[in-house]
N, C-alpha and C positions, 0 to 999 in steps of 0.2 A: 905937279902934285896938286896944284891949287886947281886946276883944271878937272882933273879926278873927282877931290871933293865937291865942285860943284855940279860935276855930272852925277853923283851920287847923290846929293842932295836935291838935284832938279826929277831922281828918278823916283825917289820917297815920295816929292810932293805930287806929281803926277801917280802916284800909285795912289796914296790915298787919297786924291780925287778921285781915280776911277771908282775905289771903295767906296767914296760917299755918296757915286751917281747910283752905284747898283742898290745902296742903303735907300735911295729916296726912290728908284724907281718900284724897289720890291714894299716899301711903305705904301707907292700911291697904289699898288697892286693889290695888299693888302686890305686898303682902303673900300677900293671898290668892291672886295670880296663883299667886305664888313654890311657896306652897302646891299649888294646883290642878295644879303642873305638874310637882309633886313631886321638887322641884332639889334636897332633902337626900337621897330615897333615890337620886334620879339620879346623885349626884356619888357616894355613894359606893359602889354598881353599877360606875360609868365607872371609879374605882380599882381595885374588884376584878378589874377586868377587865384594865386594864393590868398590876395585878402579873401576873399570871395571862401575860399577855400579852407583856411588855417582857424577861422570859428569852428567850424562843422569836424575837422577833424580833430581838437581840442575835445571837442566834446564827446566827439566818439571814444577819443583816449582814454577820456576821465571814465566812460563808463564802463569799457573792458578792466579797467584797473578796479573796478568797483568801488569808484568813488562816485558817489549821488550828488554830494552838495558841491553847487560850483560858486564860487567865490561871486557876489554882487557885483565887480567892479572888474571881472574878467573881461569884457570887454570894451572900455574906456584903455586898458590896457594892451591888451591885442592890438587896437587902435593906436596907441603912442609907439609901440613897436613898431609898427608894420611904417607907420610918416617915419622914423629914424631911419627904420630898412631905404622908403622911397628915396629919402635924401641924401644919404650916403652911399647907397648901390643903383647909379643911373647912369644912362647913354653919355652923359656931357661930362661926367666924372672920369668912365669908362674909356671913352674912346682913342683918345690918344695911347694909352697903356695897353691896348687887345690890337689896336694897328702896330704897335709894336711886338707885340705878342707873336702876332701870323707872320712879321716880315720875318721877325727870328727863327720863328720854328722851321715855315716853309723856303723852299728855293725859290726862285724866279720861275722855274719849268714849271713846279708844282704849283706854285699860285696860278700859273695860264691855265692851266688845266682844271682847277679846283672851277677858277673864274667860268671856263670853257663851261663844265658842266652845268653850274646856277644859270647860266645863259640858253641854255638847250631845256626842249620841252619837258626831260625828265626833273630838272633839276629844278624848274619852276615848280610842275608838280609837285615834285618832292617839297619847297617853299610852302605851297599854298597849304599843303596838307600838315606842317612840322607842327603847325598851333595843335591842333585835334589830336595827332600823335603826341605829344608833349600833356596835354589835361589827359588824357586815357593812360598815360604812363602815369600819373600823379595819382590818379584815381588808385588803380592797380599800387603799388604802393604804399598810399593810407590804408586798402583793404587788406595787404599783407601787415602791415606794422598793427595792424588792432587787432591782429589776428595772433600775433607774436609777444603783443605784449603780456596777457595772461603768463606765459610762459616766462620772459624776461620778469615780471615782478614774480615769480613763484621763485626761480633763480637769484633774483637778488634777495628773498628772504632769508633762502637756503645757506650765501654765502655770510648772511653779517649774521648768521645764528650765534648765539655765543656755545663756544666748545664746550664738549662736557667738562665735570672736573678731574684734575687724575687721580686716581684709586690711593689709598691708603696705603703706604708701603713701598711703594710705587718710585721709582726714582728719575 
């Protein structure tokens, strides 16, 4: 009996050891993706780009909505935004939590392969070109949402309208 027990106990420990090799190897795989796909200069390209960015469409908002007067001090605030965004959404905050992220989502196979292709000359391409596609998508974007807002504010006037009264008589 005592024998048993410890063959079943010696087979638990060995099991999750094996689980925690395939946890660290599909992390460091992970890792390398994270790397390969270059998500710390990504992310912070995609901020520079919003700052750069979140003025201009601010303003184009305010004036589809048909509002003229912009606040004096809109942008000292834009600014404290956008440092609290920088400090709280970054590569070194980030990273450990999206290497987790990919080892969970993905399999072992699929990280080789995901890895395989960032390594091969498409998937570089594909890298070098994500910045440009990623601002032309933001672009496209701002130009549809100013385009929608008109309509969104005609919409929300509509909804908080106050009902009419009910008729006299009426129950």
């Amino acid at each position: 009996m005592k024998k048993m027990i410890g063959l079943i106990v010696a087979g638990l420990v060995l099991s999750m050891a094996g689980a925690y090799g395939q946890d660290a190897a599909r992390q460091a795989m992970a890792e390398e993706l994270l790397n390969l796909m270059n998500v710390k200069e990504s992310m912070e390209k995609t901020f520079a780009m919003m700052k750069q960015m979140i003025p201009a469409q601010i303003e184009k908002t305010m004036q589809a909505m048909g509002q003229t007067n912009r606040p004096p001090n809109m942008s000292q605030q834009t600014e404290k935004i956008m440092a609290l965004v920088a400090q709280e959404i970054n590569w070194d905050k980030m990273k450990t939590d999206l290497i987790t992220l990919y080892s969970e989502t993905f399999t072992e196979d699929e990280l080789k392969g995901v890895i395989a292709f960032y390594k091969s000359p498409a998937g570089q391409a594909f890298q070098k070109k994500l910045p440009m596609l990623m601002k032309r998508s933001m672009e496209l974007n701002q130009k549809m949402m100013i385009q929608l807002m008109p309509k969104l504010q005609a919409l929300n006037m509509e909804m908080n309208a106050t009902p009419p009264a009910p008729e006299k008589g009426s129950k």
